[in-house]
C-alpha positions as CSV (number, residue, x, y, z in Angstrom):
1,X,28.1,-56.7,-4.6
2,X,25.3,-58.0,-2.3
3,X,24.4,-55.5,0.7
4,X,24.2,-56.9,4.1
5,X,23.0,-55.6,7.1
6,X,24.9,-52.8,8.8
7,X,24.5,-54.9,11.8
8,X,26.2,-57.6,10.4
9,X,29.0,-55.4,8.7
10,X,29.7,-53.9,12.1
11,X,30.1,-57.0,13.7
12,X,32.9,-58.2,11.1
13,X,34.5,-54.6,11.6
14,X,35.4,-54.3,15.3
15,X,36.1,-57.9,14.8
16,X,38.5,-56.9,12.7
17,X,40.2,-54.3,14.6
18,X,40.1,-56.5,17.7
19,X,41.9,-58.9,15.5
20,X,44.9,-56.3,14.5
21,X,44.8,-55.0,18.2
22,X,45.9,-58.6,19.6
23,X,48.1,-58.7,16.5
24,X,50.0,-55.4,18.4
25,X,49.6,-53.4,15.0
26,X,46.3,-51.2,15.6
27,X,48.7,-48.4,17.4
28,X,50.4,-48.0,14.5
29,X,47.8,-47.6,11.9
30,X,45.1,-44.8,11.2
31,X,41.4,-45.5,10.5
32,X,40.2,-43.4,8.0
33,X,37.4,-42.9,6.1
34,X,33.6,-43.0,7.2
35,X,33.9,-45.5,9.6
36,X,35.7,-43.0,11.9
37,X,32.3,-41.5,12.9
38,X,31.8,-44.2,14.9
39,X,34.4,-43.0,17.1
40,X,33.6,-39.1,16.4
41,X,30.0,-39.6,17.8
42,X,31.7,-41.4,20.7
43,X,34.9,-39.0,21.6
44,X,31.6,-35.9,21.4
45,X,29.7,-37.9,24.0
46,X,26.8,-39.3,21.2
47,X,26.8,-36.0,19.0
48,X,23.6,-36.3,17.1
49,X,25.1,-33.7,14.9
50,X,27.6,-36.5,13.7
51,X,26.9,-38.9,11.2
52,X,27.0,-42.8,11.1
53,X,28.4,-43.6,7.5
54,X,29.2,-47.5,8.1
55,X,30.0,-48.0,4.3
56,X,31.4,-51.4,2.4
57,X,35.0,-50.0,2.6
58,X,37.2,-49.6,5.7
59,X,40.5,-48.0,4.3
60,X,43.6,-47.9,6.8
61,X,46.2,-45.3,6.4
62,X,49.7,-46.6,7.0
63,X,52.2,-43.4,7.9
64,X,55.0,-42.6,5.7
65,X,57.3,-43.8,6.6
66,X,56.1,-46.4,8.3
67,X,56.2,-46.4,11.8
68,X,55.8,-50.2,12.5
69,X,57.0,-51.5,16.2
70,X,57.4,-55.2,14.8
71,X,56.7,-57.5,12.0
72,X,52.8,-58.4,11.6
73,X,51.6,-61.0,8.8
74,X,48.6,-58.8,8.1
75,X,47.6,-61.1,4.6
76,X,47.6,-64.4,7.3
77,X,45.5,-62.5,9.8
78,X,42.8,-61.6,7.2
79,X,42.9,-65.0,5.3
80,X,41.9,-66.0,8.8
81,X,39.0,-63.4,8.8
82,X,37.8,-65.1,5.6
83,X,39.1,-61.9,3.0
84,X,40.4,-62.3,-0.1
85,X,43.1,-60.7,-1.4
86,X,42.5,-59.4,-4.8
87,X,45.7,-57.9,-6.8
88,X,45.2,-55.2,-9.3
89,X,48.0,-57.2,-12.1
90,X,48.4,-54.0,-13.7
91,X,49.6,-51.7,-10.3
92,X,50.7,-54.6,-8.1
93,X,48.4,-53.1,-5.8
94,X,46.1,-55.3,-3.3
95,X,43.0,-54.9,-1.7
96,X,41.5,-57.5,0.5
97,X,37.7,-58.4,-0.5
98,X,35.3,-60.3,2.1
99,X,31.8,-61.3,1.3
100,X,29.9,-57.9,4.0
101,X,33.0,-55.5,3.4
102,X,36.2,-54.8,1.2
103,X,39.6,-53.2,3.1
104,X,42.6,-50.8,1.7
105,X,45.6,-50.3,3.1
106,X,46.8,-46.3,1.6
107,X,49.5,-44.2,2.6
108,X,51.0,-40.5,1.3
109,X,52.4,-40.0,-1.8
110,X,55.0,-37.4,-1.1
111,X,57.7,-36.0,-3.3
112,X,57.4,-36.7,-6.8
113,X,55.2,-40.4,-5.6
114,X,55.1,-43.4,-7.2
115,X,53.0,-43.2,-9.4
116,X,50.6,-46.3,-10.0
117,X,53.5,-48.2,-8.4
118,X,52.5,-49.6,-4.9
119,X,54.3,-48.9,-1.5
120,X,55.9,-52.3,0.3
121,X,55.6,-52.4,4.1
122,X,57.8,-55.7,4.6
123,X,57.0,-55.5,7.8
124,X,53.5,-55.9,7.5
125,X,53.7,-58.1,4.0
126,X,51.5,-55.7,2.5
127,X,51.5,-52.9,-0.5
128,X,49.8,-49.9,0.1
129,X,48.4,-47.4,-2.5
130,X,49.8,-44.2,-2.1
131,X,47.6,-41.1,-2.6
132,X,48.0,-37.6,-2.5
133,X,46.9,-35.2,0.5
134,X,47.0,-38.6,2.6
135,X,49.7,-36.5,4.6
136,X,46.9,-33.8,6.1
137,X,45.4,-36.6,8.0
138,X,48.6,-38.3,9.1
139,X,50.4,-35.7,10.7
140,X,47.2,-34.5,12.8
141,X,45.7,-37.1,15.1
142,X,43.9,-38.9,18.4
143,X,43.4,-41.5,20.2
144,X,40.2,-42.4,21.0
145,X,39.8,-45.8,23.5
146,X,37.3,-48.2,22.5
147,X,37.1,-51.3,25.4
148,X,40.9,-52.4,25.7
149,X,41.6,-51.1,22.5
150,X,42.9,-47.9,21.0
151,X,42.3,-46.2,17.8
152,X,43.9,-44.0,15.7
153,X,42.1,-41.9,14.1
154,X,42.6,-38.4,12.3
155,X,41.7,-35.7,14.2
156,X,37.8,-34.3,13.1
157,X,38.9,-30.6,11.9
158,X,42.0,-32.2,9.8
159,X,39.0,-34.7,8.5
160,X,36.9,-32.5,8.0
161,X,39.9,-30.6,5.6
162,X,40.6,-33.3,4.1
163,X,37.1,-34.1,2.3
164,X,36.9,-30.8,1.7
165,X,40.1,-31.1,-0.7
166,X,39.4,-34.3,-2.3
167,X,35.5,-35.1,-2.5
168,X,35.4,-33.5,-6.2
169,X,38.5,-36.1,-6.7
170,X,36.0,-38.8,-6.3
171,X,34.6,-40.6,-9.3
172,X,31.2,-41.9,-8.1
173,X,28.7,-38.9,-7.5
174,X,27.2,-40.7,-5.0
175,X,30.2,-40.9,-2.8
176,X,31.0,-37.0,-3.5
177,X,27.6,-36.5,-2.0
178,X,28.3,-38.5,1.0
179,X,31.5,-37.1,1.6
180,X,30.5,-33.3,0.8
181,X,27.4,-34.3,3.8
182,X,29.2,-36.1,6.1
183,X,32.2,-33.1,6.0
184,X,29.5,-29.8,5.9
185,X,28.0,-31.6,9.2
186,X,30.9,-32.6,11.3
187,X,32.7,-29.4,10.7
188,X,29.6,-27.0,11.5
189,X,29.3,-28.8,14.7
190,X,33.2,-28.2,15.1
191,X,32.4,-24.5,15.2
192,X,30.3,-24.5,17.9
193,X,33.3,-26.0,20.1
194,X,35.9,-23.6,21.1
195,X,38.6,-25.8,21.4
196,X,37.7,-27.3,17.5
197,X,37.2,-24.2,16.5
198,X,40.6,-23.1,17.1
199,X,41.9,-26.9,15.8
200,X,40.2,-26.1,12.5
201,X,41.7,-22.7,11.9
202,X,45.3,-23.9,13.5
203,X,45.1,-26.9,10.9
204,X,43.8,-24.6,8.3
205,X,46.7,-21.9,8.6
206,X,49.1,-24.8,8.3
207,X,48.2,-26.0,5.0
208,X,49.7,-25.0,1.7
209,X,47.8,-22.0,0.0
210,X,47.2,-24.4,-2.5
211,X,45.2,-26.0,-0.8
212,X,43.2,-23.7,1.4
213,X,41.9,-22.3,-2.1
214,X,40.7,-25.2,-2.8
215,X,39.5,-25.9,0.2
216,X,37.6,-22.2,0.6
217,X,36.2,-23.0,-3.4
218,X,34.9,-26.4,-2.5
219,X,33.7,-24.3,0.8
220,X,31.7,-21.5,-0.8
221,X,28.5,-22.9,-2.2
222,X,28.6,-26.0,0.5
223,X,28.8,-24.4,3.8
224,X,28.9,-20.7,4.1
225,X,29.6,-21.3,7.9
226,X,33.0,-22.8,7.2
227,X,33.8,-20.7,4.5
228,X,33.0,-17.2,6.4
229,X,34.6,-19.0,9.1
230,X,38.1,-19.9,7.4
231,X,38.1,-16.9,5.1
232,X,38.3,-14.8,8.1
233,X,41.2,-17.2,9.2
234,X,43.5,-16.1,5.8
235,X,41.8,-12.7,5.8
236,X,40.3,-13.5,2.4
237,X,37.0,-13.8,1.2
C-alpha cells in the first residue's frame, strides 16, 4: 500500500474521531494502539520521552460487553469518510480500508472465545475481532480531552503491560521492534513519576502470574529498569 504523508494521515484521523464524537459513540470506545501517543505526549504536557508512532492502522477496542448508550451505523459513517469495508469470507470478520489508513474494530476474547468467529455489536452494525489480553487494557483507563472531544484511551502503565505481553505475538519483526521501542520508552519515563510508578506496580500485582512471567521474561533483556523495577514488585528476580 502507498505511504502518505503523516500529515495527511493525521488529518483523516482526528477527522475521524471528530466524526464518531458527533456520532455520540467516541465515549464508549477505546483508542488503542500507537496512535494513543498522541494523546500520552499531550496528558504528560509534550513529554519528549514519548514517542509519536502515527502508523497505517488505527485499531478501536470495543468493551466486552459492550457498553453502547445507543445505536450508531458505524459502516454508514465510514462509507461517508470514503473507507472500504473489506470482509475476511473465511472469519466473517471486517476491517474498513481507506486509501492513507486502514481501521479495526477488536474486543476481548474471554472464556473459552470464539475462536476465528467474529463478535456482533448490533448496535453499532459492526463485527469485532476478538483477541486475547484485550481485557488488560479495557478494564484500566482515562480520559484525556482533546478540543470538545474526549478520548478513551488505556491508561500508559496498563499499555505499557500490555506490549510487553503480546509484541513477541506479532508476526511482522518490524512491528515487534516498534512495539518493544515504543513500550521500553513510555514505561521508563513512567518510573520517574511517582504516581505512574505506583499505577504500574498496582496494575502489575493485579494481573495473572501467568502473565507477569511473561511479562518479567519479555522484560529482562529489554529494559532492566522495568524488570528490576517489577521484580521487586512480586519479590522475584
Amino acid at each position: 500500500m502507498k505511504r502518505y504523508p503523516v500529515k495527511r494521515k493525521s488529518n483523516l484521523f482526528f477527522k475521524i474521531l471528530n466524526t464518531l464524537h458527533n456520532a455520540g459513540v467516541l465515549q464508549d470506545i477505546i483508542l488503542i494502539g500507537s496512535w494513543c501517543h498522541y494523546f500520552y505526549k499531550d496528558y504528560f504536557s509534550n513529554a519528549p520521552e514519548i514517542p509519536l508512532l502515527r502508523t497505517l492502522d488505527i485499531d478501536f477496542l470495543i468493551p466486552n460487553p459492550p457498553r453502547m448508550k445507543k445505536e450508531i451505523n458505524i459502516p454508514e459513517i465510514l462509507e461517508d469518510l470514503d473507507f472500504i469495508p473489506l470482509q475476511n469470507y473465511m472469519t466473517g470478520y471486517t476491517k474498513y480500508v481507506h486509501p492513507e489508513l486502514e481501521l479495526e474494530f477488536l474486543t476481548a476474547d474471554l472464556g473459552k472465545g470464539k475462536g476465528n468467529e467474529p463478535y456482533r455489536i448490533p448496535k453499532l452494525h459492526i463485527n469485532a475481532q476478538g483477541l486475547r489480553f484485550l481485557n488488560l487494557l479495557q478494564s484500566h483507563t482515562i480520559k484525556v480531552k482533546y478540543l470538545d472531544m474526549t478520548v478513551v484511551v488505556p491508561e500508559p502503565a496498563a499499555y505499557v503491560l500490555h506490549k510487553f505481553i503480546i509484541f513477541e505475538r506479532r508476526s511482522s519483526k518490524e512491528k515487534q521492534l516498534r512495539d518493544l521501542t515504543s513500550a521500553k520508552e513510555i514505561g521508563e519515563f513512567l518510573l520517574g513519576n511517582k504516581t505512574q510508578k505506583k499505577k504500574i506496580s498496582d496494575i502489575f500485582n493485579s494481573l495473572p502470574k501467568k502473565w507477569q512471567k511473561t511479562i518479567l521474561r519479555n522484560l529482562e533483556n529489554n529494559s532492566k529498569l522495568l524488570f528490576d523495577f517489577l521484580s521487586k514488585c512480586t519479590g522475584s528476580a
